[in-house]
mmCIF file as gemmi writes it, N, C-alpha and C atoms, coordinates in Angstrom:
data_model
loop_
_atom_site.group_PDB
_atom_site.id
_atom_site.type_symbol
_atom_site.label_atom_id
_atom_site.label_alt_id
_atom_site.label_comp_id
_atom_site.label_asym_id
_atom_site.label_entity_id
_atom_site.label_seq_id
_atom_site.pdbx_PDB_ins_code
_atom_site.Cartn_x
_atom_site.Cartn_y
_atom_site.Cartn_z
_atom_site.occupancy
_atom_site.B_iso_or_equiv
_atom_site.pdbx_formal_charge
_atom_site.auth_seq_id
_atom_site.auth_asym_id
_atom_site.pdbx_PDB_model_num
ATOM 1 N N . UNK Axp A 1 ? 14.98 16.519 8.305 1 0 ? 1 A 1
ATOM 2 C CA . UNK Axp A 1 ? 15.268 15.233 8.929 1 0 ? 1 A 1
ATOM 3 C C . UNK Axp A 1 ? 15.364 15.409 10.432 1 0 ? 1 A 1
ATOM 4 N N . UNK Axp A 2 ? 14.69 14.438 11.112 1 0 ? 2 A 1
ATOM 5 C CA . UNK Axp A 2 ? 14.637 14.513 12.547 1 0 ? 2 A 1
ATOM 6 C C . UNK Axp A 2 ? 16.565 14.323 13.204 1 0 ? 2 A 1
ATOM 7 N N . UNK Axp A 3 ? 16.917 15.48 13.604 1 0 ? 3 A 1
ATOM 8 C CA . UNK Axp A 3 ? 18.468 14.89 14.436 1 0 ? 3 A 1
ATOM 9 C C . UNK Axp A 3 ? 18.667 15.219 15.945 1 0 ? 3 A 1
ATOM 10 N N . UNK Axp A 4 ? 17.349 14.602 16.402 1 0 ? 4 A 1
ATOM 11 C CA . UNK Axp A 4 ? 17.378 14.173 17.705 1 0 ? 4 A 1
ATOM 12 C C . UNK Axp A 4 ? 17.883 12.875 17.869 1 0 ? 4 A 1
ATOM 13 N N . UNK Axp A 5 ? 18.233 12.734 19.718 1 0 ? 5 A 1
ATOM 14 C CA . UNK Axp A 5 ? 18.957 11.908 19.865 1 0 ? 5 A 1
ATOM 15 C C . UNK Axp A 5 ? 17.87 10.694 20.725 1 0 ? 5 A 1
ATOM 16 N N . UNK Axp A 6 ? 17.646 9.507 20.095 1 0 ? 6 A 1
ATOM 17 C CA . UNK Axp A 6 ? 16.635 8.639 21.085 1 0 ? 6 A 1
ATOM 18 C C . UNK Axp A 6 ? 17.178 7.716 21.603 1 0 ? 6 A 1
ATOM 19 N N . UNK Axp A 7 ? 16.841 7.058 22.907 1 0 ? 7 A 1
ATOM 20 C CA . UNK Axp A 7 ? 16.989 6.101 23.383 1 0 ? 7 A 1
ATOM 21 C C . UNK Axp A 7 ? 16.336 4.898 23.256 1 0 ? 7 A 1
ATOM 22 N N . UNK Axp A 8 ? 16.419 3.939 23.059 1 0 ? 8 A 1
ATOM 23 C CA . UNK Axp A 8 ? 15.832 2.639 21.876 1 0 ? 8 A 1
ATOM 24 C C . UNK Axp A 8 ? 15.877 1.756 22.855 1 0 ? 8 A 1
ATOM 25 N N . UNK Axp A 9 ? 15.414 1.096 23.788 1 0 ? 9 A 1
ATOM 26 C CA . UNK Axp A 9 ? 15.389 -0.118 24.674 1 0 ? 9 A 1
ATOM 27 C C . UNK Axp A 9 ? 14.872 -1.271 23.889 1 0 ? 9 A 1
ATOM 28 N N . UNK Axp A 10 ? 15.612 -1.73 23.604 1 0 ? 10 A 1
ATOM 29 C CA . UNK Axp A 10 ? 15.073 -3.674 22.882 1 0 ? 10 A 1
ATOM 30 C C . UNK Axp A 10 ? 14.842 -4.862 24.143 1 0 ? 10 A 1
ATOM 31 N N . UNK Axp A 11 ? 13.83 -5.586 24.031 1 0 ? 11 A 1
ATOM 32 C CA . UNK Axp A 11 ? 13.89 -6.546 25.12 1 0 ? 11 A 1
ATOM 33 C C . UNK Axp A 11 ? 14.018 -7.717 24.018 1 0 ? 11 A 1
ATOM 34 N N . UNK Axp A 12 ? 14.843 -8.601 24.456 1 0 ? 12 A 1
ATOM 35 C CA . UNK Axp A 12 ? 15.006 -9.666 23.808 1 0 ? 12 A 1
ATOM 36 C C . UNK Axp A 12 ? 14.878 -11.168 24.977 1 0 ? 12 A 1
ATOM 37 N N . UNK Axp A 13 ? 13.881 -12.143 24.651 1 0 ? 13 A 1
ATOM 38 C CA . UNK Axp A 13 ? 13.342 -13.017 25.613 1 0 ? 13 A 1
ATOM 39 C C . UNK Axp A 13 ? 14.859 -13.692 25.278 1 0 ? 13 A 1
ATOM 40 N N . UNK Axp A 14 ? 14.912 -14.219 26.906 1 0 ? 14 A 1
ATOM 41 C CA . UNK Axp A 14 ? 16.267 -15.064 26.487 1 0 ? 14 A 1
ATOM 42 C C . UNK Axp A 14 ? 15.82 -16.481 27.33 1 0 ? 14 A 1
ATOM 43 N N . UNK Axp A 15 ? 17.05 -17.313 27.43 1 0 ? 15 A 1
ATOM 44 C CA . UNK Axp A 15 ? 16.57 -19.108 27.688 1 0 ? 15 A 1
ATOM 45 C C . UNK Axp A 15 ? 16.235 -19.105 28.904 1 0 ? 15 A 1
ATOM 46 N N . UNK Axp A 16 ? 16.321 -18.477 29.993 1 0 ? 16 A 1
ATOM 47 C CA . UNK Axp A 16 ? 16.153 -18.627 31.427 1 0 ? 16 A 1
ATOM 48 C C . UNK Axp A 16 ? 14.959 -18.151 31.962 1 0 ? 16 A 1
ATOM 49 N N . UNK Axp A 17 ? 14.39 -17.649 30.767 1 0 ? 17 A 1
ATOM 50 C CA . UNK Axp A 17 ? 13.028 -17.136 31.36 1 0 ? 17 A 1
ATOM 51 C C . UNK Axp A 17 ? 12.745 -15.555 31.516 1 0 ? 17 A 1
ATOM 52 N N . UNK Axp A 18 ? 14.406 -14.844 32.041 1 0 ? 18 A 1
ATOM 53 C CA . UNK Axp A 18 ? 14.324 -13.558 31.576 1 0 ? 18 A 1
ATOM 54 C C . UNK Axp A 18 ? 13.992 -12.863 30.336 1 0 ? 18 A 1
ATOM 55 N N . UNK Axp A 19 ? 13.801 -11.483 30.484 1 0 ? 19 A 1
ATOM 56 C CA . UNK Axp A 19 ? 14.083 -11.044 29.165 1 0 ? 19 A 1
ATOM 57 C C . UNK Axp A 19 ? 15.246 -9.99 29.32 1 0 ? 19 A 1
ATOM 58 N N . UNK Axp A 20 ? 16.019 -10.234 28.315 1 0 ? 20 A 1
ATOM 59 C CA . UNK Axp A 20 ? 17.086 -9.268 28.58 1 0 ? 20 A 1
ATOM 60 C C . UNK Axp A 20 ? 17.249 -7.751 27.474 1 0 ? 20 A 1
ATOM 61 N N . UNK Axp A 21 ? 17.277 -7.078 27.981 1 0 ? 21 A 1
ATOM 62 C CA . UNK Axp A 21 ? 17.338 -5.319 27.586 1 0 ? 21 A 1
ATOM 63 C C . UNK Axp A 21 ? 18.572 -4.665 27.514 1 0 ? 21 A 1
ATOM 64 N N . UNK Axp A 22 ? 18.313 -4.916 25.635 1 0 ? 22 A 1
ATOM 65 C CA . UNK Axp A 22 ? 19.553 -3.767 25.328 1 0 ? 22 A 1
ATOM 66 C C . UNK Axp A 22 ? 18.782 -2.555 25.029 1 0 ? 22 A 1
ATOM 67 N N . UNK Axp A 23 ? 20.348 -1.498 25.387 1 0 ? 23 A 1
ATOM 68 C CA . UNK Axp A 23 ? 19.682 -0.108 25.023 1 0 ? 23 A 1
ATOM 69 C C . UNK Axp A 23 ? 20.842 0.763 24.097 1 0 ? 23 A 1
ATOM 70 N N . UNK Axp A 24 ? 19.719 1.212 23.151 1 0 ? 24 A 1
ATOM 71 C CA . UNK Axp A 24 ? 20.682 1.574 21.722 1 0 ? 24 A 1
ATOM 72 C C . UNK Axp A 24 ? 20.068 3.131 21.174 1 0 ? 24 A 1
ATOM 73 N N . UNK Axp A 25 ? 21.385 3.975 21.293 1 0 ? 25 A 1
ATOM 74 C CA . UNK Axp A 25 ? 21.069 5.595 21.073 1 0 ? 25 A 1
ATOM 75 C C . UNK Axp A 25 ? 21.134 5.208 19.883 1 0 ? 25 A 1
ATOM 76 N N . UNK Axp A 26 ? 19.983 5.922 19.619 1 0 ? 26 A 1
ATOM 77 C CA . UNK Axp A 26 ? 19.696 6.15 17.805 1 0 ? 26 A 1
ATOM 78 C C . UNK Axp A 26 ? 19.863 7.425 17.483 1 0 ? 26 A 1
ATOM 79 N N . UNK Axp A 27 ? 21.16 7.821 16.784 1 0 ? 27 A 1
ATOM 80 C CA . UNK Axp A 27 ? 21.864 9.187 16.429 1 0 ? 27 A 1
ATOM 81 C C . UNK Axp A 27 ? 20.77 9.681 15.333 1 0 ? 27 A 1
ATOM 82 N N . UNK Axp A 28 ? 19.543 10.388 15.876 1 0 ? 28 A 1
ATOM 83 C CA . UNK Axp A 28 ? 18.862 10.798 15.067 1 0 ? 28 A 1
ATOM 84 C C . UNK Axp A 28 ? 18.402 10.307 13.691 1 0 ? 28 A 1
ATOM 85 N N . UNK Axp A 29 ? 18.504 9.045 13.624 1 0 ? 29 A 1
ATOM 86 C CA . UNK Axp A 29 ? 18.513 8.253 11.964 1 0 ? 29 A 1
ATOM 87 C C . UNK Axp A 29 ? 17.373 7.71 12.138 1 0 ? 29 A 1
ATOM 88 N N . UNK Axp A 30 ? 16.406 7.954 11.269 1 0 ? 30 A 1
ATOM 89 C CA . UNK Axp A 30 ? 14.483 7.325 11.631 1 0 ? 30 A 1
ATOM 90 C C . UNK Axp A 30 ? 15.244 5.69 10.812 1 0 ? 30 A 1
ATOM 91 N N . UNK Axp A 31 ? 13.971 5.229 11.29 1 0 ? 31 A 1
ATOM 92 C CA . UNK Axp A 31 ? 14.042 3.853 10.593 1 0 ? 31 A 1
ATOM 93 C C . UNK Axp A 31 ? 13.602 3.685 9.204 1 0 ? 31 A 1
ATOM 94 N N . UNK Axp A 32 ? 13.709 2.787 8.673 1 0 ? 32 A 1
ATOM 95 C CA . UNK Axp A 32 ? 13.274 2.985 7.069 1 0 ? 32 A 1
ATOM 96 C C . UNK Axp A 32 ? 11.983 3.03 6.972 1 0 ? 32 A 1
ATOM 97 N N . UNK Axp A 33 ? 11.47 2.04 7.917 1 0 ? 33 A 1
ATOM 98 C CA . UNK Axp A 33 ? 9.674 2.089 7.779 1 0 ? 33 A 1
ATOM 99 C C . UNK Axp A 33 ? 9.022 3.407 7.828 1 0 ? 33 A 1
ATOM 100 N N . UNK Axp A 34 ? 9.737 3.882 9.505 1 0 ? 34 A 1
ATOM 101 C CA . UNK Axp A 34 ? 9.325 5.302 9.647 1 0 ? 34 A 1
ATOM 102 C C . UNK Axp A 34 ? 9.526 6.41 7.942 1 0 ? 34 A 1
ATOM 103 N N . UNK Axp A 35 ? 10.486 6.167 7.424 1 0 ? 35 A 1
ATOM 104 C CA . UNK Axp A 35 ? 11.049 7.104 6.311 1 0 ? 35 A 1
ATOM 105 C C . UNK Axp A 35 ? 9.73 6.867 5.254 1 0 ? 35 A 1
ATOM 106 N N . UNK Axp A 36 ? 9.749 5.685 4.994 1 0 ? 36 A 1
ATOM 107 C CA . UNK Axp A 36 ? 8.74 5.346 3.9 1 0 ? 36 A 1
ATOM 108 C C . UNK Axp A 36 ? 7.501 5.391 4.413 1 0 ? 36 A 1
ATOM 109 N N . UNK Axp A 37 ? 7.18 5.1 5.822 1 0 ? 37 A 1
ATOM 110 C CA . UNK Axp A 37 ? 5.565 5.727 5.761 1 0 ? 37 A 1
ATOM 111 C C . UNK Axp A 37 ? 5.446 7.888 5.777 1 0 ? 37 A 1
ATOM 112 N N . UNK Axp A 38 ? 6.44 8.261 5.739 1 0 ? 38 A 1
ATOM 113 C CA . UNK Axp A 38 ? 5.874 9.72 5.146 1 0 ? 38 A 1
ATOM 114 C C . UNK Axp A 38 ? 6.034 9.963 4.367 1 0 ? 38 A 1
ATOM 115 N N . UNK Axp A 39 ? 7.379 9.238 3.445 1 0 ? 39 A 1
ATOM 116 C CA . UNK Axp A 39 ? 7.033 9.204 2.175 1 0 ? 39 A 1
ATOM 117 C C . UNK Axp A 39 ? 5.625 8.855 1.545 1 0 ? 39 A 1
ATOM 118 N N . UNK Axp A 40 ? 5.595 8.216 1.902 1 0 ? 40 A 1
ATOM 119 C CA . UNK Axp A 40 ? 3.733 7.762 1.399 1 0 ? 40 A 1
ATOM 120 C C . UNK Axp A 40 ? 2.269 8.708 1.544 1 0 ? 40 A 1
ATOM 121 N N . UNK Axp A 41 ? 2.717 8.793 2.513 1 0 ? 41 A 1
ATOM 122 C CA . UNK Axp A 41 ? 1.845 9.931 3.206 1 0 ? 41 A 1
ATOM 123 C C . UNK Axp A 41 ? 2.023 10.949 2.708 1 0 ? 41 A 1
ATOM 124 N N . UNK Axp A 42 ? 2.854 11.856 2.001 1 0 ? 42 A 1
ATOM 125 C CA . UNK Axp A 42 ? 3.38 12.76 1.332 1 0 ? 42 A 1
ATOM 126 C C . UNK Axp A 42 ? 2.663 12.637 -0.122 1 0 ? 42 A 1
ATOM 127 N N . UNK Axp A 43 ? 2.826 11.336 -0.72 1 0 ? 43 A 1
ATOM 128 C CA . UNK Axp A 43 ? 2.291 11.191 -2.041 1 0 ? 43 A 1
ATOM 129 C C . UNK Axp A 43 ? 0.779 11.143 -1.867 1 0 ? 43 A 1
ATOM 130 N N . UNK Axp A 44 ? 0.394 10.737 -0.78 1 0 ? 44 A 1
ATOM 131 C CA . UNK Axp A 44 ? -1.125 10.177 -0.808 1 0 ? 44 A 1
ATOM 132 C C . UNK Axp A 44 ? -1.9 11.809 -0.517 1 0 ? 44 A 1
ATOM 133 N N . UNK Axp A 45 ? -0.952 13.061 -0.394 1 0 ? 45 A 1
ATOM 134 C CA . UNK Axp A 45 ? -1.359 14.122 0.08 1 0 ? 45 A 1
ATOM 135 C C . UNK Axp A 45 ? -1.15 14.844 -1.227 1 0 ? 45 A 1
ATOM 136 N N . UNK Axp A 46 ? -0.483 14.452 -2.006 1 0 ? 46 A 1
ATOM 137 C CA . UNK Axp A 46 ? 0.212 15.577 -3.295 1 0 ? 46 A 1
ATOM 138 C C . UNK Axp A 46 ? -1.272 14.507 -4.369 1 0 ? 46 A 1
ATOM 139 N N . UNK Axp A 47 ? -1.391 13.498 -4.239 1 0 ? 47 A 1
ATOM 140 C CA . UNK Axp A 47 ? -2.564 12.915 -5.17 1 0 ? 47 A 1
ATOM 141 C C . UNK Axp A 47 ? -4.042 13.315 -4.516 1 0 ? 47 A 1
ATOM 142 N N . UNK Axp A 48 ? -4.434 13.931 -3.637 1 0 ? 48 A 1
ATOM 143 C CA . UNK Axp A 48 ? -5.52 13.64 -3.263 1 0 ? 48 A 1
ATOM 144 C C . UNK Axp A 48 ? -5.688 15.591 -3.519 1 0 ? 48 A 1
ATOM 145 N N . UNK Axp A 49 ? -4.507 16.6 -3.303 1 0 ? 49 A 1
ATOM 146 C CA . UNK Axp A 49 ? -4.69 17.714 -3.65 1 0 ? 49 A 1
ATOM 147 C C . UNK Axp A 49 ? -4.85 17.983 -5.281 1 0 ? 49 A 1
ATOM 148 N N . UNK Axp A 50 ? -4.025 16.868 -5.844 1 0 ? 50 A 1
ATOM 149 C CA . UNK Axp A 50 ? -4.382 16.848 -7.345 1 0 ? 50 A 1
ATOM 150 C C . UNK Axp A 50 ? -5.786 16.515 -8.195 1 0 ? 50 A 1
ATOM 151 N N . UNK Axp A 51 ? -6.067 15.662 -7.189 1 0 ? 51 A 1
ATOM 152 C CA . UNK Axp A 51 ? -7.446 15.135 -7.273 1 0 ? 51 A 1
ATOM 153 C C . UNK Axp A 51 ? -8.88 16.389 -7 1 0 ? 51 A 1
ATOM 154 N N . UNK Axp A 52 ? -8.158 17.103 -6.235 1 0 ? 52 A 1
ATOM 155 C CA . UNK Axp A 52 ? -9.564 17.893 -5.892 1 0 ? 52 A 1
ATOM 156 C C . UNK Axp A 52 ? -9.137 19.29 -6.946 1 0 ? 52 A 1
ATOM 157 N N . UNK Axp A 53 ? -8.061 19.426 -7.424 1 0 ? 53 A 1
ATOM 158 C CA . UNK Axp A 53 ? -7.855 20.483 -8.134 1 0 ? 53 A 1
ATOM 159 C C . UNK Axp A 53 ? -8.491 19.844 -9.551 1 0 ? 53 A 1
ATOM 160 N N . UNK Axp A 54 ? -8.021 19.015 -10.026 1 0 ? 54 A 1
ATOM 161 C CA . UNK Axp A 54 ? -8.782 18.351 -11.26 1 0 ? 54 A 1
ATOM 162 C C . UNK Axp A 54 ? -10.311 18.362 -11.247 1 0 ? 54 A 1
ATOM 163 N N . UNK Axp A 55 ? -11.391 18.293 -9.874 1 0 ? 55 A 1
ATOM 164 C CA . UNK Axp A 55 ? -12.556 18 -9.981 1 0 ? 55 A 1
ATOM 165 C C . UNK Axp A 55 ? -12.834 19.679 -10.375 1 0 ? 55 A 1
ATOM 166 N N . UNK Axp A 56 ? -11.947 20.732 -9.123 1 0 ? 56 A 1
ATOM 167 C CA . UNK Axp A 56 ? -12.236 21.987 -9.351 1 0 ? 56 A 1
ATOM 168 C C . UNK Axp A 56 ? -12.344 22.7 -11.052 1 0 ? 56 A 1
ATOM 169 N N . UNK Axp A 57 ? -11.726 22.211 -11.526 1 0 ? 57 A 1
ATOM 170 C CA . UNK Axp A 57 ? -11.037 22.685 -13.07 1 0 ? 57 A 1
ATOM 171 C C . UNK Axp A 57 ? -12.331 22.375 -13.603 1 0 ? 57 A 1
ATOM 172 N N . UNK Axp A 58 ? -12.616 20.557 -13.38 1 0 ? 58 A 1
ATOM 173 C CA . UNK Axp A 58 ? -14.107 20.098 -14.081 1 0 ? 58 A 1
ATOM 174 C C . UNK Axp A 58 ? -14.939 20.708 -13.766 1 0 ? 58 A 1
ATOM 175 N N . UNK Axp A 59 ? -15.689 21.34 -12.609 1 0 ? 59 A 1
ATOM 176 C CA . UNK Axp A 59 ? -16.676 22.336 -12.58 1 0 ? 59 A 1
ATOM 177 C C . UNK Axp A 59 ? -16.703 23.824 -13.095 1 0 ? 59 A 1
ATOM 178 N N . UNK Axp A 60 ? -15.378 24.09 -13.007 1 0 ? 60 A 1
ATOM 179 C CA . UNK Axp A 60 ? -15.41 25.088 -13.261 1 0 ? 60 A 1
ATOM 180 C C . UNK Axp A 60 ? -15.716 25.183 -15.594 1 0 ? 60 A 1
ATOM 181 N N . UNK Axp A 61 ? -15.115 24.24 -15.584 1 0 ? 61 A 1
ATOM 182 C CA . UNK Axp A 61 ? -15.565 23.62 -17.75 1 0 ? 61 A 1
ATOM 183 C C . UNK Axp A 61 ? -17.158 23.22 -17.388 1 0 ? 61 A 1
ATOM 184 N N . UNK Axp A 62 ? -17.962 22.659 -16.582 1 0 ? 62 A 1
ATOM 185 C CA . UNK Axp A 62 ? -19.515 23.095 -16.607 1 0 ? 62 A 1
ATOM 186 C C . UNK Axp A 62 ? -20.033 23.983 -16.587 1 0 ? 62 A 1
ATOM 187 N N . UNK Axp A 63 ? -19.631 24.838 -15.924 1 0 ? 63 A 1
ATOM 188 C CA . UNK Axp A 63 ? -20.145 26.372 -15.223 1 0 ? 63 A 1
ATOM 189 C C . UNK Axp A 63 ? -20.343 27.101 -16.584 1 0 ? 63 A 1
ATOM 190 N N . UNK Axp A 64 ? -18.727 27.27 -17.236 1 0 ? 64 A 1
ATOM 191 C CA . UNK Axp A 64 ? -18.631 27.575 -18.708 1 0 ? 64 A 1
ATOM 192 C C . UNK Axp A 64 ? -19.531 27.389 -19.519 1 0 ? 64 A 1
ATOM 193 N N . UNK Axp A 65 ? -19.871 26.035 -19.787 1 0 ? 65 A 1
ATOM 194 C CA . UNK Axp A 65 ? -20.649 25.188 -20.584 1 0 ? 65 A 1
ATOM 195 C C . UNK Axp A 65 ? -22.298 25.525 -20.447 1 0 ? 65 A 1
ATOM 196 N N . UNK Axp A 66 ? -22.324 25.945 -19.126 1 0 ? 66 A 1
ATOM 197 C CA . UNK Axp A 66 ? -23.682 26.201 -19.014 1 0 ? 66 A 1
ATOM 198 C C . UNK Axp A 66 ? -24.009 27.648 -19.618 1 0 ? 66 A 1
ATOM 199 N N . UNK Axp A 67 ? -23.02 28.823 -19.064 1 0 ? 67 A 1
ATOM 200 C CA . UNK Axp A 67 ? -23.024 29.284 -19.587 1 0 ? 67 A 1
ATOM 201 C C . UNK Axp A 67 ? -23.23 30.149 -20.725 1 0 ? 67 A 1
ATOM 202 N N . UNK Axp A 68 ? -22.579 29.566 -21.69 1 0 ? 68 A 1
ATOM 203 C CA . UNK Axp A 68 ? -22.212 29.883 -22.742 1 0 ? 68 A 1
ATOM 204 C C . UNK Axp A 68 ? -23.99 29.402 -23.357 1 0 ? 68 A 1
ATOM 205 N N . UNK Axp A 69 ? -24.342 27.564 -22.839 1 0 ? 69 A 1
ATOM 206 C CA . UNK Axp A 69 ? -25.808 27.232 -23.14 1 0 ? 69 A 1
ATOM 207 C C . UNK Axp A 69 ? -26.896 28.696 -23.02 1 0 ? 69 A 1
ATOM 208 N N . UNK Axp A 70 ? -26.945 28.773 -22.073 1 0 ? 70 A 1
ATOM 209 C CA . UNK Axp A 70 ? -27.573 30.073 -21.858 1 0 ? 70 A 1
ATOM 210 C C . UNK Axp A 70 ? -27.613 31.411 -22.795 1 0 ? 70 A 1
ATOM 211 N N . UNK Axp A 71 ? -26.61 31.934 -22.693 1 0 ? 71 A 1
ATOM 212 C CA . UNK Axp A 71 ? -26.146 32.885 -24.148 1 0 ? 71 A 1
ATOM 213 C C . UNK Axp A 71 ? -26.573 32.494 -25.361 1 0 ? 71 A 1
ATOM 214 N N . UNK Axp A 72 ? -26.299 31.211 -25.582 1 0 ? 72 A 1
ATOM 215 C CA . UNK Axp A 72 ? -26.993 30.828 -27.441 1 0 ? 72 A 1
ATOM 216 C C . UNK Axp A 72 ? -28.796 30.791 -27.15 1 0 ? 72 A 1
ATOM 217 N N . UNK Axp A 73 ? -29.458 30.193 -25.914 1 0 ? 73 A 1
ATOM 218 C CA . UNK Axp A 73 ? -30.743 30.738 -25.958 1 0 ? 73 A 1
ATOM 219 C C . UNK Axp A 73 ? -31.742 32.166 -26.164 1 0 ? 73 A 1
C-alpha cells in the first residue's frame, strides 16, 4: 500500500466568480477508484496469463496427438 504523504488541492467554483482552493493531505490512503482500478488490472493480468497458459497446454495435446499419429503410421 502506497504510505506516502500527498497534497490534494480541490478548486471549488464559488458565487463571485472566484474559484476557491482547498488543500487536503491525503495520509497515504489511495482513493477507492484508484484501489479498484488495480484491482482490475491485477485480474485482467492473472486471466490473460491463464489464458495463454491454457492455449500453451492446447498445443502442447496437438503436438502429442500428432505425434503419437505418426507412430501408428
Amino acid at each position: 500500500m502506497d504510505t506516502t504523504t500527498r497534497l490534494v488541492k480541490v478548486i471549488y467554483p464559488s458565487n463571485d466568480g472566484r474559484n476557491k482552493v482547498e488543500e487536503d493531505y491525503n495520509m497515504g490512503r489511495k482513493d477507492e477508484e484508484e484501489e479498484k482500478e488495480e484491482e482490475d488490472e491485477k485480474e485482467e493480468e492473472e486471466k490473460e496469463e491463464k489464458e495463454k497458459e491454457d492455449e500453451d497446454e492446447e498445443e502442447e495435446a496437438e503436438e502429442e496427438e500428432e505425434e503419437e499419429e505418426e507412430e501408428e503410421e
